[in-house]
N, C-alpha and C positions, 0 to 999 in steps of 0.2 A: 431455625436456621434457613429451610427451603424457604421460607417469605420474604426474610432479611435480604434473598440473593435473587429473590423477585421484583424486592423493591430498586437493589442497587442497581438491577438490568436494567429497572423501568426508567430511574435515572439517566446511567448512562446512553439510553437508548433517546432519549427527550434530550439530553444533552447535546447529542448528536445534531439533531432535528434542527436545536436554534442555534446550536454555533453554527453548524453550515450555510445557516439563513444570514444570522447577523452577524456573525465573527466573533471575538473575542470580546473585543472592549463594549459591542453594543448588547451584548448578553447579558440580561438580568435572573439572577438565580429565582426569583418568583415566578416566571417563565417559564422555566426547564419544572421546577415544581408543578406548575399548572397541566403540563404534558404530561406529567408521570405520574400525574391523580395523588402526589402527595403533599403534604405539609410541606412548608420550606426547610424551619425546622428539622425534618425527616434527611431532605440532603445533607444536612451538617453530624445526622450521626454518622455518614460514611464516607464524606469528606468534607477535611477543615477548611476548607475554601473554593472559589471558584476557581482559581489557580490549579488548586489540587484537581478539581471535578477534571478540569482542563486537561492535567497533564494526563490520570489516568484514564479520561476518555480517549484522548492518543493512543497510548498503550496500549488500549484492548483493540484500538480502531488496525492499528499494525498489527496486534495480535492475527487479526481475524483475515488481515490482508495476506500474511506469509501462512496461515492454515487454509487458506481456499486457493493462492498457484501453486502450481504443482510440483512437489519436494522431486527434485534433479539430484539423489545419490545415488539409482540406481544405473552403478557401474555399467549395465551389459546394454543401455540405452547410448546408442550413436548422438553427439553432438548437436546434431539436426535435428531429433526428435526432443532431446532434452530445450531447444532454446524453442519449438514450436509447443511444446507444454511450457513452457512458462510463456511464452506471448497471449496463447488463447485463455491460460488461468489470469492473466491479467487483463485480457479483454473483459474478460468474464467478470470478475472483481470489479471494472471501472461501471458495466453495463447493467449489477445487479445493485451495486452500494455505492448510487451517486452520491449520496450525503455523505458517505464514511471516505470515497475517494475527494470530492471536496478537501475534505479536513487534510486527508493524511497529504494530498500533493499539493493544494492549493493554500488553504488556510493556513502554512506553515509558519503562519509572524509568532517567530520565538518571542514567550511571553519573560520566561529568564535563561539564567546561567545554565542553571542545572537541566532544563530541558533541553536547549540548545545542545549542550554535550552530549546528552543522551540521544539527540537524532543524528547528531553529526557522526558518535558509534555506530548506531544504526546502519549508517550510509558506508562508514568502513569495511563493518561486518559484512555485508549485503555482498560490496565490491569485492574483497578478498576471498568471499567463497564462489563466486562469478569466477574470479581470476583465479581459481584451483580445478575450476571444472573445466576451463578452458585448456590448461595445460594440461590437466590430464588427457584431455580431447586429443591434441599437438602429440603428446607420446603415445596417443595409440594408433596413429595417426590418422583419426575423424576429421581432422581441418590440416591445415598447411602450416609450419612455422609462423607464427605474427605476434607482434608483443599482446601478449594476454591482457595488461592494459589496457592497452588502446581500446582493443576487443570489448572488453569490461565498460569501459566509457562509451563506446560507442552504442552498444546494446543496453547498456543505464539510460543512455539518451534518449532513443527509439522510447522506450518504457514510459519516462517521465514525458515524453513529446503526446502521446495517444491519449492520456486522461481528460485533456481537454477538449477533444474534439466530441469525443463519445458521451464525458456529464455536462459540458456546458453550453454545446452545442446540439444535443440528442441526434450525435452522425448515427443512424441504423446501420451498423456493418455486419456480416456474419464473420462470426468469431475463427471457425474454422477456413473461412477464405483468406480474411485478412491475418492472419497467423501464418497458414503457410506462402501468401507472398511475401511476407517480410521476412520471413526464414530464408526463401529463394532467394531475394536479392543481398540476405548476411551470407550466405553459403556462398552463394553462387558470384556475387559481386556484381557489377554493375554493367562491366567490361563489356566488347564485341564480342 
């Protein structure tokens, strides 16, 4: 069993490699095989197609992206620290796993239905637990009344805006500078 989940890593990890290079449709599974030192044959006992390889290399790609920023339940963290731990876990993410922030922000050309649905949840879930932490923020009162919304979009935006500048233009930022100026100017606003 420990080989089988050696080989699938080596897979999806090669997978990685050449979808971020080529994309989807110029991705040949002999490729991804060649990088993962195995048969090609070998990708098909662990998945029935490049489709498949596809969607579950996604999967694990966001897996790995909401287990490396920084889990926001803890209650007795003020507002400001919870949205500066997730900036810099996300800096961090974009600056460690350009190939896998590629995929996950960049390469997103839904290949079908059922993927598409699954990211477009994704993107629900994500925003509705943003806009629960927000309000809770609002009733303790960490931040000022504002629609939690907005808020929620607004800071989804900031997030989805930084991936590019950091893997495809290799901006060097320090993670903890550019974390908490973007927290000062969410907190703090823009204003005189």
């Amino acid at each position: 069993m420990e080989n089988k989940l050696s080989k699938r890593e080596a897979i999806i990890n090669a997978a990685i490699k050449v979808f971020s290079t080529k994309g989807y449709h110029s991705t040949r599974m002999e490729e991804i095989a060649i990088l993962a030192e195995v048969g090609k044959g070998t990708i098909y006992e662990y998945f029935a197609s490049k489709l498949d390889l596809f969607q579950k290399m996604l999967e694990e790609s966001v897996k790995v992206y909401f287990t490396e920023v920084a889990s926001l339940d803890d209650e007795n963290l003020p507002f400001a620290e919870k949205l500066l731990l997730l900036l810099a876990g996300h800096i961090d993410f974009c600056k460690e796993h350009k190939e896998l922030t590629r995929i996950v922000f960049w390469d997103t050309e839904i290949i079908d239905e059922e993927l598409k649905e699954w990211s477009n949840q994704m993107r629900k879930e994500k925003e509705d637990y943003m806009t629960e932490i927000i309000k809770t923020a609002i009733n303790k009162g960490d931040i000022k009344p504002v629609n939690p919304r907005i808020l929620t979009y607004i800071i989804s935006g900031v997030l989805g805006s930084l991936w590019a500048p950091i893997t495809l233009d290799n901006w060097e930022v320090n993670t903890e500078d550019l974390a908490q100026e973007i927290t000062d100017i969410v907190i703090r606003g823009i204003g005189l």
